[in-house]
KEMIBA-9650 format. One record per residue: x, y, z of N, C-alpha, C, O in turn. Coordinates in steps of 0.2 Angstrom, whole numbers, padded with zeros to 4 digits, always signed. Layout:
N
XYZXYZXYZXYZ
...
This chain:
203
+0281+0384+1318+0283+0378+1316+0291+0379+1314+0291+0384+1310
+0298+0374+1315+0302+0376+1311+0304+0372+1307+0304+0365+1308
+0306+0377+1301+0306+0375+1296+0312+0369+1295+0315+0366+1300
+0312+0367+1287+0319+0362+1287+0326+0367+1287+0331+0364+1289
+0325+0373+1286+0330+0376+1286+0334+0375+1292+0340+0373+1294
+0329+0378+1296+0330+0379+1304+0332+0372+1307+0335+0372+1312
+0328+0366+1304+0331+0359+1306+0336+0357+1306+0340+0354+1310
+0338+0360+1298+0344+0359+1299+0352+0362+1302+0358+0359+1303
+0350+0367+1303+0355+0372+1308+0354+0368+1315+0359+0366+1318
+0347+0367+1318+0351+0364+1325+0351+0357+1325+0349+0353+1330
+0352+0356+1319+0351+0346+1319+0359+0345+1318+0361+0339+1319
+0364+0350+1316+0369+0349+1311+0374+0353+1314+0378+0352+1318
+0372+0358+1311+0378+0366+1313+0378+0363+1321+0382+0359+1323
+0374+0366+1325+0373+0368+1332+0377+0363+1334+0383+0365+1336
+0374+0357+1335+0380+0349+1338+0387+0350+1336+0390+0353+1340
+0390+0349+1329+0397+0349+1328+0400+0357+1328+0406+0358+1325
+0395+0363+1332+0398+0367+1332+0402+0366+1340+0408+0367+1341
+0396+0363+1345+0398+0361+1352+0402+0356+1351+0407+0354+1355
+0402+0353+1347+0407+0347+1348+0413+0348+1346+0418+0345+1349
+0415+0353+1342+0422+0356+1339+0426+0359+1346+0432+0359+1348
+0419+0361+1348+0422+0368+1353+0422+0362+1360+0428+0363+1362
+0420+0359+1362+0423+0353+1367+0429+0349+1366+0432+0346+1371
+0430+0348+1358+0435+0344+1359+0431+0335+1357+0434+0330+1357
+0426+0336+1356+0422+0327+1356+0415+0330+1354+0412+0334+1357
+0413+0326+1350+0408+0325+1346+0402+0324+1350+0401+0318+1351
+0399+0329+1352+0390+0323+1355+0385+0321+1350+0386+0321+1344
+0381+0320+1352+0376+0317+1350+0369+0321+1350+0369+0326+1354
+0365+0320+1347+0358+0325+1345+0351+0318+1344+0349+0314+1339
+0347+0320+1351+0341+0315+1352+0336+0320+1352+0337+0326+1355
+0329+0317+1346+0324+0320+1349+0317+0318+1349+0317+0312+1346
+0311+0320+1351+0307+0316+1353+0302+0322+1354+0302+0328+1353
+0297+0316+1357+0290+0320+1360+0291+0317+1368+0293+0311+1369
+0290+0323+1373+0291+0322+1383+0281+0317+1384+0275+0318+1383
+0285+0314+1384+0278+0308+1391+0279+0311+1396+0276+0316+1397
+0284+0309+1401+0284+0314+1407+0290+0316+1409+0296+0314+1407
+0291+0321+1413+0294+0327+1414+0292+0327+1422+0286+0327+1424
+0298+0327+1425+0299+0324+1432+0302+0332+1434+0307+0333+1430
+0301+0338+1437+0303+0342+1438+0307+0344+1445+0312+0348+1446
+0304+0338+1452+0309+0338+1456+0316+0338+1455+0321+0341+1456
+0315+0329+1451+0321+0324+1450+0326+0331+1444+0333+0331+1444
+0323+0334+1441+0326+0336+1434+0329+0331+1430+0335+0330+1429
+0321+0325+1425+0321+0323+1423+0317+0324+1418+0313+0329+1418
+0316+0320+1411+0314+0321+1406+0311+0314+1402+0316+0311+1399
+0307+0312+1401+0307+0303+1397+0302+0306+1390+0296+0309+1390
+0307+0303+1385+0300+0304+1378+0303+0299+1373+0309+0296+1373
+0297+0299+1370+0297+0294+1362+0300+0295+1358+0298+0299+1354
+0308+0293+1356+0310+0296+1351+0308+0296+1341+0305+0291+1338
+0310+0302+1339+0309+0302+1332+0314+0300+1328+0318+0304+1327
+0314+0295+1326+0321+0293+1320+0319+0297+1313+0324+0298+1310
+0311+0298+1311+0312+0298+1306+0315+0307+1304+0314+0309+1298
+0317+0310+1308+0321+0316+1306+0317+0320+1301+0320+0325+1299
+0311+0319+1300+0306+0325+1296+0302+0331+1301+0297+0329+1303
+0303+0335+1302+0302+0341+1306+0292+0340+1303+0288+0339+1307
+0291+0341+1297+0283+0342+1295+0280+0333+1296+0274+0333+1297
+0283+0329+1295+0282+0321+1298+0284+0317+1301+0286+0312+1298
+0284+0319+1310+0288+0317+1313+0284+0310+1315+0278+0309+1315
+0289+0306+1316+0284+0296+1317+0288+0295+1324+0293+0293+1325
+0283+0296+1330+0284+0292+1339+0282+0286+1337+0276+0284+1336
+0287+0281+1336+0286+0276+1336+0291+0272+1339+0289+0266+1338
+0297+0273+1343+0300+0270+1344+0300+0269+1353+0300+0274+1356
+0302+0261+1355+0302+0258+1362+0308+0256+1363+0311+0253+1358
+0310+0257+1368+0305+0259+1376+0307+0267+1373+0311+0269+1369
+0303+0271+1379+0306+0278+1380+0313+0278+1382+0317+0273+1383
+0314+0286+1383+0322+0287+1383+0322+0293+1389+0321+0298+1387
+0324+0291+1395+0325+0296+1401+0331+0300+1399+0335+0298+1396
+0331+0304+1401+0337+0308+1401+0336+0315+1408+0331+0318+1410
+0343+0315+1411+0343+0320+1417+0344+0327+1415+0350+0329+1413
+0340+0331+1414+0343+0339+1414+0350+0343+1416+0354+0342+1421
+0350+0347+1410+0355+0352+1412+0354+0354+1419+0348+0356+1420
+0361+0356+1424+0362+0360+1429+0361+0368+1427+0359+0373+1430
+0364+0367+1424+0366+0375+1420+0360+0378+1418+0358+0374+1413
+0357+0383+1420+0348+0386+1418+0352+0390+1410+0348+0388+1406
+0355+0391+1409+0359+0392+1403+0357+0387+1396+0355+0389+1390
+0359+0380+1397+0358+0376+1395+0351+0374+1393+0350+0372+1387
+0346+0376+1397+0339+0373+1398+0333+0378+1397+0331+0383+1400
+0329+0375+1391+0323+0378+1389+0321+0377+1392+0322+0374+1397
+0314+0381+1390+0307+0380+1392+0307+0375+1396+0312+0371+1396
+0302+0373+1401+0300+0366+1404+0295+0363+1398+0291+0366+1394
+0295+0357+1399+0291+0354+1393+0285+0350+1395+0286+0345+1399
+0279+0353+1392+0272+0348+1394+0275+0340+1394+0281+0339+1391
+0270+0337+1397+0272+0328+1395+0264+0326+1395+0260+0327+1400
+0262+0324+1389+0257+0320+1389+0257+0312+1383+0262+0309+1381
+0252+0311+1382+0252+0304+1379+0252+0303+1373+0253+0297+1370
+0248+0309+1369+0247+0308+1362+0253+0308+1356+0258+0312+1355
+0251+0302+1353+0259+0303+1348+0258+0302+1341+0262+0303+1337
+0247+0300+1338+0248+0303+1333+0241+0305+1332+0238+0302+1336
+0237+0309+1328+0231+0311+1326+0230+0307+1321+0236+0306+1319
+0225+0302+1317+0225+0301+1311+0219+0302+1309+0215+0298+1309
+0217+0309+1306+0210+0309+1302+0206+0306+1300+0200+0304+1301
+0212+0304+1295+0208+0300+1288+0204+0291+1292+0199+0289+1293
+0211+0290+1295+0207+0283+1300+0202+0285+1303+0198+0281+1304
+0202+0291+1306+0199+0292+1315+0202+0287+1318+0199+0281+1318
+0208+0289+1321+0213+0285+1325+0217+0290+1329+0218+0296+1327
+0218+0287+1336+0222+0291+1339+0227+0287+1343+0225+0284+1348
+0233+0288+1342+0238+0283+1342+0241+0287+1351+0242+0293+1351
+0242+0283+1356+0244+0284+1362+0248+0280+1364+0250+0275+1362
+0251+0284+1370+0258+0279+1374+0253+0278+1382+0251+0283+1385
+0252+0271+1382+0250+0269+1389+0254+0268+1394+0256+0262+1394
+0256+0273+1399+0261+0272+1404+0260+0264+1410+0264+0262+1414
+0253+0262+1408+0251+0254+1413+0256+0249+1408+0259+0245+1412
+0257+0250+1401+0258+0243+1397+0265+0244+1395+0268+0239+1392
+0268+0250+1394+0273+0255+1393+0273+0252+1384+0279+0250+1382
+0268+0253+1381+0268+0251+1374+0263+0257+1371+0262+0262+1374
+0261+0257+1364+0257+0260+1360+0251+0254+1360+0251+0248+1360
+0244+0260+1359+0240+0259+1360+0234+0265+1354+0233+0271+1355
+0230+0260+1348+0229+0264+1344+0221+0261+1346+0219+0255+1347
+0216+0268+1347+0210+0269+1348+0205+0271+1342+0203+0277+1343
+0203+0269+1338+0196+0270+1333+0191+0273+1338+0189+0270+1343
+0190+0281+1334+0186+0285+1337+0180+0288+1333+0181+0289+1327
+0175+0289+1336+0166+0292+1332+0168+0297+1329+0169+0301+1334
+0169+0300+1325+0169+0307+1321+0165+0311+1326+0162+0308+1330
+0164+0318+1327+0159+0320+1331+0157+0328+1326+0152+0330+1324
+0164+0330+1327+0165+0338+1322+0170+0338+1320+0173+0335+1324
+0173+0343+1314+0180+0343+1314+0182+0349+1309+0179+0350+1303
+0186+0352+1311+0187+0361+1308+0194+0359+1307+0198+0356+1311
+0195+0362+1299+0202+0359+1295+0205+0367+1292+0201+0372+1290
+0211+0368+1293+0217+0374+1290+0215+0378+1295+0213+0384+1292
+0214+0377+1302+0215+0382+1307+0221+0383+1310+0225+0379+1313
+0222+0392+1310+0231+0393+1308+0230+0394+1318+0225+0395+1321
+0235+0392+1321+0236+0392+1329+0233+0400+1330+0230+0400+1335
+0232+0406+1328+0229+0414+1330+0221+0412+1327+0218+0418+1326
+0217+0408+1326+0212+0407+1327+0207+0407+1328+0206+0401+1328
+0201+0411+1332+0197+0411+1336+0195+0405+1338+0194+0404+1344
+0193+0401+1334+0193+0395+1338+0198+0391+1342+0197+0385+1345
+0205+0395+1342+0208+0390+1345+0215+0395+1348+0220+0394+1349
+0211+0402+1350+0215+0407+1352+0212+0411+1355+0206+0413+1352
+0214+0414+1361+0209+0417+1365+0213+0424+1364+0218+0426+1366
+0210+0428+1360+0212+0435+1358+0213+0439+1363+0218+0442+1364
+0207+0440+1368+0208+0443+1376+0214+0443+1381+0218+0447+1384
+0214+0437+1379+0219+0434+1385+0225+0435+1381+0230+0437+1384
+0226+0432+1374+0231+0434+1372+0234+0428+1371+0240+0429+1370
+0233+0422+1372+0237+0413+1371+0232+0410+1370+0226+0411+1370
+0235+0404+1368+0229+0399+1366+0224+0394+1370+0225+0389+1374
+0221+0395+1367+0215+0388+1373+0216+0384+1373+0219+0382+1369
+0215+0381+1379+0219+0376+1384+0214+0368+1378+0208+0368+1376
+0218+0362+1377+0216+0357+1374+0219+0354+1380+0223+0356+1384
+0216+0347+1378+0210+0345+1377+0204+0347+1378+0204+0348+1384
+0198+0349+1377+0191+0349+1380+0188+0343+1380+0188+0339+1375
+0184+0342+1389+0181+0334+1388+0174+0337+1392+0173+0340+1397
+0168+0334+1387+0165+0337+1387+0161+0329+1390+0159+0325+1386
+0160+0329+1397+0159+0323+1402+0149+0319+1401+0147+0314+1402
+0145+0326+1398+0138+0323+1398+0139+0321+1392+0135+0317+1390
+0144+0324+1385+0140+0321+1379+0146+0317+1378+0147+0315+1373
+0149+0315+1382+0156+0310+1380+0160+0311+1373+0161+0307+1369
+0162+0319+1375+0164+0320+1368+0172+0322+1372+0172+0323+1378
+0177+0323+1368+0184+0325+1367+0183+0331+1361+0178+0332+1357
+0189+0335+1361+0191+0339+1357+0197+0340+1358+0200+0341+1363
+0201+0340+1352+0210+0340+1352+0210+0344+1344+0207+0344+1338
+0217+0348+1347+0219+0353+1341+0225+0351+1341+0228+0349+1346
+0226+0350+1334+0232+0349+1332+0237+0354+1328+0237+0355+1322
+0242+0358+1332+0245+0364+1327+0248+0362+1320+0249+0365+1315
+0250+0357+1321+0253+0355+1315+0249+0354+1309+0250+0357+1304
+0244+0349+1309+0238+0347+1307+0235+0354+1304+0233+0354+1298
+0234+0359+1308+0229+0363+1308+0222+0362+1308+0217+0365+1306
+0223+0357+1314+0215+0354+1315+0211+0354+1320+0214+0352+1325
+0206+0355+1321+0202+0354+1328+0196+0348+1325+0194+0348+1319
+0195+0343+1332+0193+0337+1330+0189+0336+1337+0192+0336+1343
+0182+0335+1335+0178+0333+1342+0176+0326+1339+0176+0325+1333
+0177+0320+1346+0176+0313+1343+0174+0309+1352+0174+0310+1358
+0171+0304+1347+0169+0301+1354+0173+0293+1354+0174+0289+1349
+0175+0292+1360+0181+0288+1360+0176+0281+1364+0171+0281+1368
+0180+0275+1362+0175+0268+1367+0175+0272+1375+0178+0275+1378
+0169+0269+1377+0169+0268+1385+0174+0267+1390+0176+0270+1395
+0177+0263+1388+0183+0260+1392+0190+0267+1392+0195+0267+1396
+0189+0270+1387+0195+0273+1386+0192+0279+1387+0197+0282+1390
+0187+0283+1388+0183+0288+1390+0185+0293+1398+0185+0299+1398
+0187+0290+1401+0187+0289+1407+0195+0290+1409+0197+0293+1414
+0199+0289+1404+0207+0291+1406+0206+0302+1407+0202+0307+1406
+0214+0301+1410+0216+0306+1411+0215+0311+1406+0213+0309+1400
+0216+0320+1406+0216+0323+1399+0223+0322+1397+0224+0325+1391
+0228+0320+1400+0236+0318+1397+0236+0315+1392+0240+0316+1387
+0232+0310+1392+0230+0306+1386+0229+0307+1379+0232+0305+1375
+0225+0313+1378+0221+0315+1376+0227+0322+1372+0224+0325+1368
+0231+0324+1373+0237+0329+1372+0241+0328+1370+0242+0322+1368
+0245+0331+1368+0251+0329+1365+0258+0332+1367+0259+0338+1367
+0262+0328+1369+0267+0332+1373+0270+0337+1367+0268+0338+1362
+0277+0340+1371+0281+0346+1369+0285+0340+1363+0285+0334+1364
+0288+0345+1357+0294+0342+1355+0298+0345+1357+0298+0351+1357
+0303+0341+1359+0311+0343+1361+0317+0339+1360+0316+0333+1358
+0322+0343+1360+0329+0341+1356+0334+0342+1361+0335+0347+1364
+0337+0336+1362+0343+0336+1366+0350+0335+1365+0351+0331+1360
+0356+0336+1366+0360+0337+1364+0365+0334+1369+0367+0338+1374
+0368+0326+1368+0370+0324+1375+0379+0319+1372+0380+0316+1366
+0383+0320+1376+0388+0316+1377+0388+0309+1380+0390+0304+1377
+0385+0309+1387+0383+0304+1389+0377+0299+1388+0372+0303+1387
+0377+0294+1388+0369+0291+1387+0365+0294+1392+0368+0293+1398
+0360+0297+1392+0354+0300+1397+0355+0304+1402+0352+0305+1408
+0363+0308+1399+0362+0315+1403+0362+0321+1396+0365+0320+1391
+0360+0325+1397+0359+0331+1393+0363+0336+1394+0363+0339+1400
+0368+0338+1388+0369+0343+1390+0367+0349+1389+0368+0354+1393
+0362+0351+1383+0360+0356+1381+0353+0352+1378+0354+0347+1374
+0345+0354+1382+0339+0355+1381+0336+0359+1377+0335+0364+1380
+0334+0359+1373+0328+0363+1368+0323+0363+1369+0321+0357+1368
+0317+0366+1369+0311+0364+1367+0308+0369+1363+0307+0374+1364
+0308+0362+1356+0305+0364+1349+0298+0367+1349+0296+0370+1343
+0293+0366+1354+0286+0367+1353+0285+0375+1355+0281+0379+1353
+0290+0376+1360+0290+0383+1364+0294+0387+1363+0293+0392+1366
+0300+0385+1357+0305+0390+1355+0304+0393+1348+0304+0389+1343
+0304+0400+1347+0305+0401+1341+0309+0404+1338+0307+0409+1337
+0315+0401+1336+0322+0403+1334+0325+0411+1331+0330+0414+1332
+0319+0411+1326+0318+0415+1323+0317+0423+1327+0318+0428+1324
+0314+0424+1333+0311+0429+1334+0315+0434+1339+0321+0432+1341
+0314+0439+1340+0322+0443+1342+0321+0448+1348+0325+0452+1350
């Protein structure tokens, strides 16, 4: 996860060190990827205003496209895109972006099971053999159950969701990449990040 420190290095330093060095100031957008257009090299996500690294809030419409960097230089990781934008335990709530209504849509779900202070190297949520971690969501289609891990949360959560909503994709059900963009233009990028899959720190 990174920290505030490290938030604050590339929320701050990094932009006005590029901006110094261009001669004009950009700009620093970041967000959760709904979809990630790989022909196009494109990118659409939810952005985060509220600037908390440990409580980030997707709540803001419409989504925000932006074109990828040309430069493989410039450009992280490729970034999952799915739908999930918040877990809420305490309600059993699962807050989603419905790409039919291009709105937020919050779903009350059955409790089923739920395993709390699971560190991401977890046998239940890390495949030690293979060496990466297990694939989420699991949809478990005869007992109409769901399962979602949250690294941040430190959570795994089995829940049974209404009928009508049962039936969507596992995108739904996921939570896309966080990523950080770094742009001059409105919705071209110059420099791409992605925070879920990079870790700063490591050498």
């Amino acid at each position: 996860m990174i920290n505030k420190l490290s938030w604050l290095i590339m929320l701050i330093i990094v932009p006005l060190a590029l901006g110094f060095g261009c001669g004009e100031l950009g700009k620093v957008d970041q967000g959760r990827v709904i979809e990630y257009d790989k022909e196009k090299q494109t990118v659409t996500l939810i952005r985060d205003l509220k600037a908390d690294p440990g409580k980030p809030d997707y709540n803001t419409l419409p989504p925000h496209t932006y074109s990828l960097p040309t430069d493989p230089m410039e450009m992280g990781p490729e970034p999952k895109a799915a739908y999930r934008m918040k877990l809420d335990t305490k309600k059993n709530q699962i807050v989603i972006f419905d790409p039919a209504t291009q709105n937020f849509v919050t779903i009350d779900y059955k409790l089923v099971d739920q395993k709390e202070n699971l560190d991401p190297k977890d046998p239940l949520v890390y495949d030690k053999a293979e060496d990466k971690a297990k694939k989420f969501p699991v949809i478990d289609r005869d007992k109409k159950t769901i399962t979602v891990y949250s690294k941040r949360l430190k959570i795994m959560t089995t829940f049974t969701p209404p009928d009508e909503y049962f039936a969507r994709s596992d995108k739904t059900w996921d939570a896309g990449d966080e990523v950080r963009i770094y742009y001059k233009e409105e919705g071209k990028a110059k420099r791409f990040m992605n925070l879920s899959k990079t870790d700063i720190f490591k050498k």
